[in-house]
MARMI-89923 format. One record per atom (N, C-alpha, C, O): residue in one letter; x, y, z; atom name; residue number from 1. Coordinates in nm, 2 decimals, m for minus. Example, Ala and Ser with C-alpha at 12.3 -4.5 7.8 and 13.67 -1.06 7.14 Angstrom:
# residues 2
['A' [1.32 m0.57 0.78] 'N' 1]
['A' [1.23 m0.45 0.78] 'CA' 1]
['A' [1.32 m0.33 0.78] 'C' 1]
['A' [1.42 m0.33 0.85] 'O' 1]
['S' [1.28 m0.22 0.71] 'N' 2]
['S' [1.37 m0.11 0.71] 'CA' 2]
['S' [1.29 0.00 0.79] 'C' 2]
['S' [1.34 0.11 0.80] 'O' 2]
***
This chain:
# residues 73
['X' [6.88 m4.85 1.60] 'N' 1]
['X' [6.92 m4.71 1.57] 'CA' 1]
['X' [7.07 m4.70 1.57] 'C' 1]
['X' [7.14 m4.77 1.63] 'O' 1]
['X' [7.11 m4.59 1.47] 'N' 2]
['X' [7.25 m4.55 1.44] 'CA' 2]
['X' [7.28 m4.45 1.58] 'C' 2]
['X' [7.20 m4.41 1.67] 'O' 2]
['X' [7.44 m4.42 1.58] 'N' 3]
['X' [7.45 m4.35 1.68] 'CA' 3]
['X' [7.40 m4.19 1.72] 'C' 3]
['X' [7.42 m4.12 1.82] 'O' 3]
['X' [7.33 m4.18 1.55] 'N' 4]
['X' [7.32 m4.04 1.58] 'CA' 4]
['X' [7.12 m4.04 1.61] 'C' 4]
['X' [7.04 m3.95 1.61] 'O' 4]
['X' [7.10 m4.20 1.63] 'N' 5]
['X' [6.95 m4.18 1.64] 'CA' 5]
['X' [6.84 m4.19 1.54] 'C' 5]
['X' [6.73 m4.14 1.55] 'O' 5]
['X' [6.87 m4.23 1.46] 'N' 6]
['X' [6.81 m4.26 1.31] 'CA' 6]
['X' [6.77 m4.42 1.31] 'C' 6]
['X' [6.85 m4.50 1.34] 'O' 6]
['X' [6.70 m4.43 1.29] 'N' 7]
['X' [6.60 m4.60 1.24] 'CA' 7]
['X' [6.66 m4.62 1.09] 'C' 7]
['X' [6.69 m4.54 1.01] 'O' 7]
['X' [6.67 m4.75 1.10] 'N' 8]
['X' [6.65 m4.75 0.95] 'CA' 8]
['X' [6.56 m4.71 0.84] 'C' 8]
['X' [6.59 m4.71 0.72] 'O' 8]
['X' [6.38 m4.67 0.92] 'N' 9]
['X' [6.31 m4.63 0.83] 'CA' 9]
['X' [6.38 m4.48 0.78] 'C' 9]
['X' [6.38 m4.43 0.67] 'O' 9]
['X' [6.44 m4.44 0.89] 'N' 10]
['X' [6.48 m4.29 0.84] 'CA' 10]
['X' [6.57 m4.28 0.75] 'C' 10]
['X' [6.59 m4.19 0.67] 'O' 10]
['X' [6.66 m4.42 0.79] 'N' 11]
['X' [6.75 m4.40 0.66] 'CA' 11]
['X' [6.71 m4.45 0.50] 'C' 11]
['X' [6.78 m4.42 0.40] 'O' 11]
['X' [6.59 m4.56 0.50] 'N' 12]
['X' [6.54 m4.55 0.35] 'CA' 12]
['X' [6.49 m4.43 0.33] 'C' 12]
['X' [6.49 m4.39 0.21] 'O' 12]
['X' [6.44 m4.35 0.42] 'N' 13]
['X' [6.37 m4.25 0.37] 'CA' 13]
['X' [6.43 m4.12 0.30] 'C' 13]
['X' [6.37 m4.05 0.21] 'O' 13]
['X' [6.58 m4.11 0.37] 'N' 14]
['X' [6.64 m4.00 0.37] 'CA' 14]
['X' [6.69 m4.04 0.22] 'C' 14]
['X' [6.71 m3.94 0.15] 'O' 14]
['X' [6.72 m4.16 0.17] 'N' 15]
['X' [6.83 m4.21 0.04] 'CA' 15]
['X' [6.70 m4.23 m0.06] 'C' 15]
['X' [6.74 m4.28 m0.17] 'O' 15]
['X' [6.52 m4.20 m0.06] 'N' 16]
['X' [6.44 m4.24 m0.12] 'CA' 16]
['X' [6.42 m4.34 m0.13] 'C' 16]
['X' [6.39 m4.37 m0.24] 'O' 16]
['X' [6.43 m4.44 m0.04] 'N' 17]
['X' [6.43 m4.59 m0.12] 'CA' 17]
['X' [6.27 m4.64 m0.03] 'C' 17]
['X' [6.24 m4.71 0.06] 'O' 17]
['X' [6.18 m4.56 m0.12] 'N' 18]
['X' [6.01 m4.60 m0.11] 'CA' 18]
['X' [6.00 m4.73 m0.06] 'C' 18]
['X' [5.96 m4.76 0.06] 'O' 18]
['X' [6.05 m4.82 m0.15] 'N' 19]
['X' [5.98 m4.97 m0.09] 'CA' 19]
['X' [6.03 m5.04 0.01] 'C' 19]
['X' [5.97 m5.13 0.07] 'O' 19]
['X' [6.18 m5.00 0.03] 'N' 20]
['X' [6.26 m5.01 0.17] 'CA' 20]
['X' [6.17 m4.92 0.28] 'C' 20]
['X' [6.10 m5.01 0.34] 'O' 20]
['X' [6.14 m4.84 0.32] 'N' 21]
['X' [6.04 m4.73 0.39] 'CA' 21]
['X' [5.92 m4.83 0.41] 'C' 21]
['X' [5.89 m4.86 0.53] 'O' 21]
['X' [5.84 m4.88 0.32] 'N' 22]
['X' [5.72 m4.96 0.33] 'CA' 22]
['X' [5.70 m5.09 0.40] 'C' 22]
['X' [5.62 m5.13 0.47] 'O' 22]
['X' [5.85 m5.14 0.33] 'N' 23]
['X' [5.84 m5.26 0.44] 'CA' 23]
['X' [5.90 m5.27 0.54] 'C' 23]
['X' [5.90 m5.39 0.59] 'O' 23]
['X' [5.95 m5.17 0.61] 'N' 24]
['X' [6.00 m5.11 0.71] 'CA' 24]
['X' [5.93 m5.11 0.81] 'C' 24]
['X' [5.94 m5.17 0.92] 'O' 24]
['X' [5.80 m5.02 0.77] 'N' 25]
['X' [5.71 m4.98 0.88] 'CA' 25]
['X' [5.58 m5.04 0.85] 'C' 25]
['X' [5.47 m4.99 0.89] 'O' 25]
['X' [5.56 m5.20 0.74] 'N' 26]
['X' [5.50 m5.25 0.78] 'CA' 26]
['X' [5.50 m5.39 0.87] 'C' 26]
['X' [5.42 m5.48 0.88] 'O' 26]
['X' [5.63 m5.37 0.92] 'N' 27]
['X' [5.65 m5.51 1.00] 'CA' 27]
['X' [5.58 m5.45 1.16] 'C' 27]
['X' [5.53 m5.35 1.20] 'O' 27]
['X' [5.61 m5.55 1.20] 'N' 28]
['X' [5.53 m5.50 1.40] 'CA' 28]
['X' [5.65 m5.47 1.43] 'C' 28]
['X' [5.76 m5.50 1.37] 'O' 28]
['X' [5.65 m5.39 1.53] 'N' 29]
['X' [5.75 m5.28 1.60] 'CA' 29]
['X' [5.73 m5.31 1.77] 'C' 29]
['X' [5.63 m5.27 1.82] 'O' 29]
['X' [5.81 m5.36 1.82] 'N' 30]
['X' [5.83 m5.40 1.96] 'CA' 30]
['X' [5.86 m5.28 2.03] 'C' 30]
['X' [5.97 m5.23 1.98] 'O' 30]
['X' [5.82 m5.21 2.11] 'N' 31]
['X' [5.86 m5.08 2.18] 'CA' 31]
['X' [5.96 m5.14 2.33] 'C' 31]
['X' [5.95 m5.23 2.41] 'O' 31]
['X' [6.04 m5.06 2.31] 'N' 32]
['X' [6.14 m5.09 2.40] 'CA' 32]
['X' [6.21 m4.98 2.45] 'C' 32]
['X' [6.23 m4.90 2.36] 'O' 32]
['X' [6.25 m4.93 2.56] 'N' 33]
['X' [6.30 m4.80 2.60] 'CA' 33]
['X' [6.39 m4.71 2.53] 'C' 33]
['X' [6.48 m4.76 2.47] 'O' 33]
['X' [6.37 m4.61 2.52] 'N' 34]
['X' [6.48 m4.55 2.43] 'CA' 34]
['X' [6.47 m4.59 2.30] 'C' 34]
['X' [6.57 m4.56 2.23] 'O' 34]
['X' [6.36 m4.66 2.23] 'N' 35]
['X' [6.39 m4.70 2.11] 'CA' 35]
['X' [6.24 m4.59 2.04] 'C' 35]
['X' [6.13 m4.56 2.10] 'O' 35]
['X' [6.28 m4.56 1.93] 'N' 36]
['X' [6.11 m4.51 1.87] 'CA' 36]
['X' [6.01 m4.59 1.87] 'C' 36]
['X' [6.01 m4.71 1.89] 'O' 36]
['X' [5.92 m4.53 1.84] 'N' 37]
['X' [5.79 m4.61 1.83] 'CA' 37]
['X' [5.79 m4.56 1.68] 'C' 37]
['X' [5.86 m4.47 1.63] 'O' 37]
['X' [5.65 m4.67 1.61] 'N' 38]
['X' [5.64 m4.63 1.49] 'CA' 38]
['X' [5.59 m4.52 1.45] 'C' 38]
['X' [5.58 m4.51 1.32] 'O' 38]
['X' [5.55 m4.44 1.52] 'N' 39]
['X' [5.46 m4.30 1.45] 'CA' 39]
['X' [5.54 m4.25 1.48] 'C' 39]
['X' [5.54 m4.15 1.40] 'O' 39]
['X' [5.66 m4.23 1.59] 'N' 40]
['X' [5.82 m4.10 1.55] 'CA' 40]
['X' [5.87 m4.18 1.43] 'C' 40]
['X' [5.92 m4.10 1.35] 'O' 40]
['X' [5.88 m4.30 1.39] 'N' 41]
['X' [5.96 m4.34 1.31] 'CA' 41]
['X' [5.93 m4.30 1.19] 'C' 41]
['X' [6.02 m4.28 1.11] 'O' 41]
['X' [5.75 m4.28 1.13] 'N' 42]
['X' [5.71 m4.20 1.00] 'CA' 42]
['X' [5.73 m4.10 1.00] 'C' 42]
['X' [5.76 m4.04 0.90] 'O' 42]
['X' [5.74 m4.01 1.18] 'N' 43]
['X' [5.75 m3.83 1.12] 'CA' 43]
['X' [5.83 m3.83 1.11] 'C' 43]
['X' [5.86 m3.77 1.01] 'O' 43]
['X' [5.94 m3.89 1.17] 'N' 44]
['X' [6.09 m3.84 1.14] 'CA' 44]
['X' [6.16 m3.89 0.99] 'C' 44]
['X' [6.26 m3.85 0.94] 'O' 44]
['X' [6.09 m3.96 0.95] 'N' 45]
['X' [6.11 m4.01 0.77] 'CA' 45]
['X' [6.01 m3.90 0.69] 'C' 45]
['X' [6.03 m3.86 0.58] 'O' 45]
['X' [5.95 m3.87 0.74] 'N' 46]
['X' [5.86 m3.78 0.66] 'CA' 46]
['X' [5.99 m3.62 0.66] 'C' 46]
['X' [6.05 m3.57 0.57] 'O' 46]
['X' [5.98 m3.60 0.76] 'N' 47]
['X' [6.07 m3.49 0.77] 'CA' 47]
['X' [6.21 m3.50 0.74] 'C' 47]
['X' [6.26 m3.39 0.71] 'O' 47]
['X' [6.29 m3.62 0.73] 'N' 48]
['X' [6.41 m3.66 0.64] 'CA' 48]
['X' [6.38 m3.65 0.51] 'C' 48]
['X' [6.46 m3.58 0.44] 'O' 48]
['X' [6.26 m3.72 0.44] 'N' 49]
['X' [6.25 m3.69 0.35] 'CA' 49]
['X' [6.21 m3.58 0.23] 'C' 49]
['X' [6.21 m3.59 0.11] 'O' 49]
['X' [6.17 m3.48 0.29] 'N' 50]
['X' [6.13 m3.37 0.29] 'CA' 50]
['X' [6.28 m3.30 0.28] 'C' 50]
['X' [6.30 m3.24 0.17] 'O' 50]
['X' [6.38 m3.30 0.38] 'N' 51]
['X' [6.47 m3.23 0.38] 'CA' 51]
['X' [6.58 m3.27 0.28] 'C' 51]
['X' [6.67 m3.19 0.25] 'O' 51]
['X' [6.57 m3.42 0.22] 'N' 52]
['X' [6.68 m3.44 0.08] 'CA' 52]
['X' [6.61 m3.48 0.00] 'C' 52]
['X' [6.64 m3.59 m0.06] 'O' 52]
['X' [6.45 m3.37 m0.01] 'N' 53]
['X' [6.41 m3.38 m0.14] 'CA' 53]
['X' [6.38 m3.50 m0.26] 'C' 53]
['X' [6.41 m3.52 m0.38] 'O' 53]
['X' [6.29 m3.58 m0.15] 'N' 54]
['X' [6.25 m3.72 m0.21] 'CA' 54]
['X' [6.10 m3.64 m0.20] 'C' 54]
['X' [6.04 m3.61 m0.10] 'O' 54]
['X' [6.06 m3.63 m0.33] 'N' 55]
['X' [5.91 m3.62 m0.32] 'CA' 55]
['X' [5.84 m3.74 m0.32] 'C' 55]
['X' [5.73 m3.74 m0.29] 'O' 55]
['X' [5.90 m3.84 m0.37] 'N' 56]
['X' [5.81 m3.98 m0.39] 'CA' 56]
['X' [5.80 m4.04 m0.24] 'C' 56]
['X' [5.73 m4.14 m0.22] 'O' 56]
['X' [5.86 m3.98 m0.17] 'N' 57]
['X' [5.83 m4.03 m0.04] 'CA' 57]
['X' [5.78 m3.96 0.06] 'C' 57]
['X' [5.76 m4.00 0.18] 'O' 57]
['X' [5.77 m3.84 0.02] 'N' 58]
['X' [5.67 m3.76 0.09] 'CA' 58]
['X' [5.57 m3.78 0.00] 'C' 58]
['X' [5.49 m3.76 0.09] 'O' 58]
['X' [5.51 m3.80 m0.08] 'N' 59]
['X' [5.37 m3.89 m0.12] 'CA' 59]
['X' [5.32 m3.93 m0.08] 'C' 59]
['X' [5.19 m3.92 m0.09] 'O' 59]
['X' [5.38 m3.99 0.00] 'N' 60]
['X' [5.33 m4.12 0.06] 'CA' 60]
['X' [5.25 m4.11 0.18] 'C' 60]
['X' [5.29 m4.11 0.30] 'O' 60]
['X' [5.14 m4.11 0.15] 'N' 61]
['X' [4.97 m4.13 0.30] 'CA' 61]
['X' [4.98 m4.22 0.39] 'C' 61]
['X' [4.97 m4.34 0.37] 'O' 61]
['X' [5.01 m4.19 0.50] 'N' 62]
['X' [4.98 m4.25 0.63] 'CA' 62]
['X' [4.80 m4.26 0.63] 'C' 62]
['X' [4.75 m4.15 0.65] 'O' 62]
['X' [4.73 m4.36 0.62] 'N' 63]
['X' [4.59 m4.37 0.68] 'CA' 63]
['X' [4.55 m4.42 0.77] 'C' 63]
['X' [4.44 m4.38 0.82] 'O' 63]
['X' [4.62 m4.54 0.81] 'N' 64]
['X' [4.56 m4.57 0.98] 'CA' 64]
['X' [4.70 m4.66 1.04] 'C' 64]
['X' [4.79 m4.70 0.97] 'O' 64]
['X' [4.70 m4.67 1.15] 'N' 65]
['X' [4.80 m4.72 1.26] 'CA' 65]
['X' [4.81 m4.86 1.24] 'C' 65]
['X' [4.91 m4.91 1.29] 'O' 65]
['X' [4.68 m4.96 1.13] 'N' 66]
['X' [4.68 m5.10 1.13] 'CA' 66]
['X' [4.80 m5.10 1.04] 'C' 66]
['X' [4.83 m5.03 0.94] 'O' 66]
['X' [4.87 m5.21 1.08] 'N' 67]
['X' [4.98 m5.24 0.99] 'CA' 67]
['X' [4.92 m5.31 0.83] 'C' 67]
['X' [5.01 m5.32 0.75] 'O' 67]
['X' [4.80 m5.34 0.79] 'N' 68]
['X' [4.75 m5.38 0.73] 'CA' 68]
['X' [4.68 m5.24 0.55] 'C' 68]
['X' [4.67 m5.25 0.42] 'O' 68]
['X' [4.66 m5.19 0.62] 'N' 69]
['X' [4.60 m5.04 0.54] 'CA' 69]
['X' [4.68 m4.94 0.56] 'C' 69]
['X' [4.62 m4.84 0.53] 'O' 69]
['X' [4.80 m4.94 0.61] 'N' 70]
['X' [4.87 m4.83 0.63] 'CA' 70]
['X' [4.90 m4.75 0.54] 'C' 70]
['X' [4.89 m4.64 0.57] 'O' 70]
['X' [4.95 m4.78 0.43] 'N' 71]
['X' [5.00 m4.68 0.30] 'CA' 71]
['X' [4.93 m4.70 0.20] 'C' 71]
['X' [4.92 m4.81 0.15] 'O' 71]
['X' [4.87 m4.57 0.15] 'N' 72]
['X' [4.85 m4.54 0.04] 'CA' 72]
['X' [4.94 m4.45 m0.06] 'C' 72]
['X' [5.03 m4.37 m0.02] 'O' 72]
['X' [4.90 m4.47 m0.19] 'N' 73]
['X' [4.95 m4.40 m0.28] 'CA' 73]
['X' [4.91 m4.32 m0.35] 'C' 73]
['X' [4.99 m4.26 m0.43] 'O' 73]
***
């Protein structure tokens, strides 16, 4: 995380870069204190992206938690 608290998914998300975002949050995610977990790390990309107006990435379907089937299009 940057100092202002942003993941990297947040920041493909926020600059549109879809397939940066994808493979972002399809790697395994180690939870560690103070760090996000992956389901703040989609809302808070969802809602970045939403706010500078990347519609291709608000598109984008969350369907299940398995890192496996997670995104649809």
């Amino acid at each position: 995380m940057d100092k202002s608290g942003q993941c990297p998914a947040v920041h493909a998300a926020m600059h549109g870069h879809l397939d940066a975002l994808i493979f972002l949050l399809q790697c395994d995610w180690s939870e560690y204190d103070g760090q996000l977990t992956k389901v703040e790390a989609m809302q808070q990309a969802m809602v970045a992206s939403a706010a500078t107006g990347h519609t291709n990435v608000c598109a984008l379907k969350f369907v299940s938690r398995k890192s496996s089937d997670m995104f649809k299009m």
